[in-house]
C-alpha positions as CSV (number, residue, x, y, z in Angstrom):
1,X,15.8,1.8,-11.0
2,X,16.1,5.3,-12.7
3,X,16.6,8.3,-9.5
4,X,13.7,9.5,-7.9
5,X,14.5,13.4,-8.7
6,X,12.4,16.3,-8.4
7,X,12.3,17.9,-11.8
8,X,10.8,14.8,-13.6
9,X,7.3,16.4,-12.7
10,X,5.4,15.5,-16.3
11,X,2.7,17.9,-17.6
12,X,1.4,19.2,-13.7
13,X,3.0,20.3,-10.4
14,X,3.0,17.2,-8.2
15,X,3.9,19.8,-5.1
16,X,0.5,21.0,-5.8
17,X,-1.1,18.1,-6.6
18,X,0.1,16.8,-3.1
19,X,-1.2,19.6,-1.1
20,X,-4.3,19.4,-2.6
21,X,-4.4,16.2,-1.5
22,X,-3.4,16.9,2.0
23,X,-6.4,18.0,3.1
24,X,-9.6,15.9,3.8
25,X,-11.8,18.3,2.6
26,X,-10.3,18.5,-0.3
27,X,-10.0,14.5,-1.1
28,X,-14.0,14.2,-0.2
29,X,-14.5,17.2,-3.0
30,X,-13.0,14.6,-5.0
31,X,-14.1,11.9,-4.5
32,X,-17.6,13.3,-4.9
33,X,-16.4,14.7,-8.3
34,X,-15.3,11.3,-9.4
35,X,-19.0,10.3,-9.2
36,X,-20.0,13.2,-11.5
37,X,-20.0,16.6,-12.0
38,X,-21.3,19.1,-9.6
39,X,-22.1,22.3,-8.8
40,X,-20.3,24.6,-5.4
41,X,-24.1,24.1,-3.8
42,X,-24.0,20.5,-4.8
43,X,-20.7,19.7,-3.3
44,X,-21.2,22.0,-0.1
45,X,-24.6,20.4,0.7
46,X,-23.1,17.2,2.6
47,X,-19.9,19.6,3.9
48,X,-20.1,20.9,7.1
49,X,-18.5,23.8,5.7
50,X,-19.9,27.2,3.8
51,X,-19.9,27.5,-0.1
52,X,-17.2,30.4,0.2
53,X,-15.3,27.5,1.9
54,X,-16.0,24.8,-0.1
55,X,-15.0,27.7,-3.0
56,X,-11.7,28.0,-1.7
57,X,-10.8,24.3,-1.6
58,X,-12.2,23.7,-5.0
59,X,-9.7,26.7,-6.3
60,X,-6.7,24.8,-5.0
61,X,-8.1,21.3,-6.4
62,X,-8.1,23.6,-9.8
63,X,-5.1,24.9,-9.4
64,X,-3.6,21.6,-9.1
65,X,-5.1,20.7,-11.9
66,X,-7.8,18.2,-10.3
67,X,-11.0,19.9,-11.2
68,X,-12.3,21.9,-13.9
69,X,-15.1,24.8,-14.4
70,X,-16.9,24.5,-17.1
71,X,-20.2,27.1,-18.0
72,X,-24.0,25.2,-18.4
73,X,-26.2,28.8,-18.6
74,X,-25.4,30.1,-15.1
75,X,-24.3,27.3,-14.1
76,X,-20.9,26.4,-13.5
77,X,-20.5,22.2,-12.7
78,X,-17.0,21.1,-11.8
79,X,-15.4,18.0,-12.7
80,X,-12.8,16.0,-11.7
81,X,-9.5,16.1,-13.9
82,X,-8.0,12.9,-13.4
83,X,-4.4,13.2,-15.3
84,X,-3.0,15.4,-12.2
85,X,-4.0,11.9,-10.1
86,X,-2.8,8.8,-12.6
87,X,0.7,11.4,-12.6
88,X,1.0,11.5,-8.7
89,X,0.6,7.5,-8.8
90,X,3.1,7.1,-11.3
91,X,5.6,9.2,-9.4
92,X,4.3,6.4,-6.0
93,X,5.0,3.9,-7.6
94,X,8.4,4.1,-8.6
95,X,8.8,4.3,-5.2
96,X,6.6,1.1,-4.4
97,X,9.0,-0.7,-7.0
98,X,11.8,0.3,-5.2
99,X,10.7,-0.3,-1.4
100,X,9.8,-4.2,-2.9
101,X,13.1,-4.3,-4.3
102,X,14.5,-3.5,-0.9
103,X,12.5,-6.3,0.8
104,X,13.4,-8.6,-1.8
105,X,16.9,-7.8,-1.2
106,X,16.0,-8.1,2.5
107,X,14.6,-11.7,2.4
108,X,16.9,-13.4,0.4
109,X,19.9,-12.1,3.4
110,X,18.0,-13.3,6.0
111,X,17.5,-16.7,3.9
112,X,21.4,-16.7,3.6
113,X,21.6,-16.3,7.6
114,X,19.0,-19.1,7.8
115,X,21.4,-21.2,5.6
116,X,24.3,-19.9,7.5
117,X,22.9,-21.1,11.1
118,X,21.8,-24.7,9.6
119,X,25.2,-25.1,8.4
């Protein structure tokens, strides 16, 4: 397995992508994204939040790369950006890879003890 450094970050800022991520607000803006496209008044309508709120979060979800504006008349929908995401499971799953490789390692000791004791 190849080190798990910190500057292998592909085309978006996993720190950022992280933090966005963090916060709950943030991951139910997404998720309601991932259904569709939406406007601020859309996504703050089942928030117990304001719209300036809800604005806030959306501008570090963009920031990170995980939603984008786009312009329909005065309108301006949002929609998830999924790249930022598929990037920050990459990076978990070399650590996945690694944590089985541990318990693999793991298992076949304590089969050796097993054999060991028997003996």
């Amino acid at each position: 397995m190849e080190p798990l450094g910190y500057g292998d970050r592909a085309g978006h800022d996993l720190d950022a992508v992280f933090a966005a991520l963090a916060d709950p607000t943030r991951r139910a803006l997404l998720e309601r994204l991932a259904r569709g496209e939406a406007t601020v008044t859309e996504l703050a309508a089942p928030l117990d939040i304001s719209q300036p709120a809800v604005s806030k979060h959306l501008k570090v979800l963009e920031q990170a790369g995980l939603v984008s504006v786009s312009r329909d008349g005065t309108s301006r929908p949002r929609r998830l950006e999924a790249a930022p995401l598929a990037e920050a499971s990459a990076w978990l799953e070399r650590y996945r890879e690694y944590w089985e490789a541990s318990y693999a390692r793991l298992d076949e000791l304590l089969a050796d003890l097993r054999r060991q004791r028997g003996s």
